[in-house]
N, C-alpha and C positions, 0 to 999 in steps of 0.2 A: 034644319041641319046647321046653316051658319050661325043659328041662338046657342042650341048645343057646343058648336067647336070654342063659338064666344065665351058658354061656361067653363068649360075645360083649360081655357087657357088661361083665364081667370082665376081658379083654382090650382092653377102650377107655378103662379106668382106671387100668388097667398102663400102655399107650402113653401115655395122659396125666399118668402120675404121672412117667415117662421123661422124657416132653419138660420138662417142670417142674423135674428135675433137671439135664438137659443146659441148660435155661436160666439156674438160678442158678449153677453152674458155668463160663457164658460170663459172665456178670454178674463174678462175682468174680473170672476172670482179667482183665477188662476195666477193672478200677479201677486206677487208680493206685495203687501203696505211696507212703502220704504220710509226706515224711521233714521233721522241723524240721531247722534248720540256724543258726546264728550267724554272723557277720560274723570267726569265726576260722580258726585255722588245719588245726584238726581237718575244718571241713567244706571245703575249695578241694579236695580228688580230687573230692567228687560233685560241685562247679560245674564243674569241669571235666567230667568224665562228661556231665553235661546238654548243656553247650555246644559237646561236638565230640561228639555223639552216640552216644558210648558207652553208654548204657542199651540205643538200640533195636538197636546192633549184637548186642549181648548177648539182644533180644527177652524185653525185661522194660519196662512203663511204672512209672514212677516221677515223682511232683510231689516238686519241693522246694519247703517253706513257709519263709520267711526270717523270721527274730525278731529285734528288739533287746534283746528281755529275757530271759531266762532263767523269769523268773514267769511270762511272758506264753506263753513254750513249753511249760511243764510246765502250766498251765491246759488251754495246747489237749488235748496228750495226755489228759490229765485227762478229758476231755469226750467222748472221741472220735474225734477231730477229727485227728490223728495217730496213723501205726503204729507211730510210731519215732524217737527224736532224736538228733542229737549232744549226748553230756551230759558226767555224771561219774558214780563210783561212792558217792559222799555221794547224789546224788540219785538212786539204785539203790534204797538201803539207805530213804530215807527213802518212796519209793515203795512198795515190798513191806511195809515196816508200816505203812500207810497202807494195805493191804489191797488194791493193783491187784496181779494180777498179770504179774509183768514179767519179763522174762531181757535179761539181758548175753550181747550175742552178739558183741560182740568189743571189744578196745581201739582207741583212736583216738590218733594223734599231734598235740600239740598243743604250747603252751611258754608258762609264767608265770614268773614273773621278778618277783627284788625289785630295787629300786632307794633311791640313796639322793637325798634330795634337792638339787641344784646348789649351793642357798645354806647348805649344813652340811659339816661338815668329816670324813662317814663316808666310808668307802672298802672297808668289806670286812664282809661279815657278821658277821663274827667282833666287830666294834666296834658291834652291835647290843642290848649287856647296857643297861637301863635306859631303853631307848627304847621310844616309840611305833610301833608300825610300823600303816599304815591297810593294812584288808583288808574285807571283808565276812564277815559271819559265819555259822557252821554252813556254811561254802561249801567247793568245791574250793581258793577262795582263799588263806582261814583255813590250812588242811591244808597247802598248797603253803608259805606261809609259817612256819608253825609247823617244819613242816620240814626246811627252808632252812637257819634259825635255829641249830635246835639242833644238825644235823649239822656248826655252823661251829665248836660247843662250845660257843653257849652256851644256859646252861639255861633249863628254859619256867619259872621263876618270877624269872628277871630281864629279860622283855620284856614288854611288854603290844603286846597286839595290840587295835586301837579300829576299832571299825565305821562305815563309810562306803562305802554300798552301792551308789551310783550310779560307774560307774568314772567318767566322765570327771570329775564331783567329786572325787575321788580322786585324781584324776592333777593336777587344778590343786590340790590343800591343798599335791601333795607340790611341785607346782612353785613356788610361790611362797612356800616355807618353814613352813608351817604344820603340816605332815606332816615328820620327820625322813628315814624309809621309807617304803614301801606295796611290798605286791602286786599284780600286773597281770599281766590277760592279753594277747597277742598280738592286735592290734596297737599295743593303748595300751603293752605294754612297751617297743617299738622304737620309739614316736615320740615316749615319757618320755627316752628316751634321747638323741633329737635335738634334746631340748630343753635337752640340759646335765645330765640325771640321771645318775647313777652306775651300772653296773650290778654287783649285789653277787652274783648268781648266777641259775639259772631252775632249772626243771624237767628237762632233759635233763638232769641232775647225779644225779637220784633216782632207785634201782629200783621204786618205783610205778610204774604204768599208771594213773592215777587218770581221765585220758579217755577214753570206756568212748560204743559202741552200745547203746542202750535199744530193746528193741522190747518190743508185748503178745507176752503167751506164747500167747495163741489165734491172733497173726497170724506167730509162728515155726511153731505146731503145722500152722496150713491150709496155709501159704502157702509152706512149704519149696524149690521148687525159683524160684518168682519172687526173694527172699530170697536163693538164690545166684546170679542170676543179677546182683541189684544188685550182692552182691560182686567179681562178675565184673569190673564195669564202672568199681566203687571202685578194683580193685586195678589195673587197664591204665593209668587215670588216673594214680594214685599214683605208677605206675614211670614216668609220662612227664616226671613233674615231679621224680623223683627223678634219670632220665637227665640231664634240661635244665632241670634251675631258671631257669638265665637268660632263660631263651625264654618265661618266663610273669611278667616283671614289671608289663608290662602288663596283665595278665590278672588280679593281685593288684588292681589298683587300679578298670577297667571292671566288671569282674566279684567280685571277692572283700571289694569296698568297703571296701579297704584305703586312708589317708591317701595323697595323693601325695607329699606330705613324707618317707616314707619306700620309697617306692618301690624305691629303689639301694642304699636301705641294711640293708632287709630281709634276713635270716637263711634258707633255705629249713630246715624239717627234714626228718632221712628220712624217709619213709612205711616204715612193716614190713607184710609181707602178713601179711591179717588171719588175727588170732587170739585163743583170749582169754586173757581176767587170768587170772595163778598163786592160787593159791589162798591163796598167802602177801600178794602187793600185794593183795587184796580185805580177808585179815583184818586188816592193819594198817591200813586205811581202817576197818573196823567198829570193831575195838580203840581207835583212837583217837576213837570218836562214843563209843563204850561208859564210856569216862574223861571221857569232859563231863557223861555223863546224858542220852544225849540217843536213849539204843533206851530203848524202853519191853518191846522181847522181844529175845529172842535170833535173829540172822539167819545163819545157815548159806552157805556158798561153794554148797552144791547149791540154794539156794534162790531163787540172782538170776545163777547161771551155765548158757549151755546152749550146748553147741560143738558141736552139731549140725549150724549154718548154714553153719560155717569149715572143718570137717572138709575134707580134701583139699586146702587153698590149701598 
């Protein structure tokens, strides 16, 4: 009799310990994957995704968290508080020695651009030796310009590059003559532009990938097939805007909190289906943090890449 009551009890903390699992199991598919996002051009497939309901077509939830700042997004991660952001590969590298661990699960398309300013007399990057150019610094900004620069020929010890980190400060120093150059992202690059600036080159010019998905590595490790299924939902998006760019100008401006000043005169880029950085655009993002001093270790392509997620697009 006391072997029997022993089974039974045994068996009602088995079934108990089941449902306990079956419930944090509906729990964790029941959360949203929470994604930051910026007011750029890397994130408009997932606002569009959201807005014509591609996530739940796909049978995945997803919250997008909207940022104006960059600090203010990698805090939230930081905290918790997000699975995942639209970033770069600077803020990959600076994450993983900073001790979270993160993976790069795919590139993102996006576009920075220098300019020159209306009230000076440059015209081509190449006439960029001994100037200032404003950027923000230790940034994809920095990188994208440094970049730019030298690939027009000329060398990184006859520019300086000077910090101003707020963009749209930035974009009035360069408009009112105070700045020669600067670099900027989308959509301050095309409304620098409609203001008289010059444009001396962007980002679609570079083989970087330097616009990269951040996720944790515990929420690529659980959460694998939700995870594909947001890419699902990125990449239908991506190819509708790649189909019909024009059919979404207004939808840059309601939705993508893009100036209406440039509405018609925005650029769309292509979207590529996701995949991720070569292992060559990753080390020449590290290579070049490594030449400032600015790893305290050494960061490995296996260390902050995992193409687990993208496999099969």
């Amino acid at each position: 009799m006391n072997m029997r009551k022993s089974l039974w009890m045994l068996l009602g903390v088995l079934v108990l310990s089941c449902q306990g699992l079956l419930w944090s199991a509906a729990v964790s598919e029941a959360r949203p994957i929470r994604i930051g996002i910026m007011p750029d051009v890397d994130s408009l497939p997932f606002l569009l995704a959201q807005e014509e309901g591609l996530f739940a077509t796909h049978g995945v939830q997803v919250q997008l968290v909207p940022f104006q700042s960059p600090v203010e997004r990698d805090a939230a991660f930081q905290a918790g508080q997000l699975d995942g952001f639209v970033g770069d590969t600077l803020g990959a590298v600076f994450l993983e020695q900073s001790g979270f661990d993160i993976a790069i699960t795919s590139i993102t398309n996006g576009r920075y651009g220098l300019v020159a300013s209306p009230k000076g007399t440059i015209n081509s990057a190449g006439q960029l030796g001994g100037v200032a150019i404003a950027v923000s610094s230790n940034t994809i900004i920095e990188f994208i310009a440094h970049s730019l620069v030298t690939a027009a020929g000329v060398p990184s010890k006859d520019f300086t590059l000077v910090a101003i980190p707020k963009i749209p400060v930035r974009m009035e120093v360069l408009l009112n003559g105070q700045a020669q150059a600067a670099c900027l992202p989308e959509p301050f690059y095309t409304l620098a532009i409609a203001n008289g600036a010059r444009a001396l080159g962007d980002s679609s010019s570079l083989d970087d990938a330097p616009g990269i998905m951040i996720f944790s590595a515990k929420v690529v490790e659980e959460r694998q097939v939700d995870l594909k299924k947001a890419y699902g939902a990125y990449w239908e998006a991506a190819q509708r805007i790649n189909n019909q760019p024009e059919a979404y100008r207004d939808f840059l401006v309601a939705k993508g909190g893009f100036p209406q000043t440039i509405r018609d005169l925005f650029q769309f880029v292509t979207y590529t289906k996701p995949q991720v950085p070569t292992q060559s655009q990753v080390s020449h993002v590290v290579d070049w943090l490594q030449s400032r001093g600015l790893l305290k270790k050494q960061i490995a392509y296996i260390d902050l890449v995992d193409a687990s997620i993208v496999k099969g697009f």
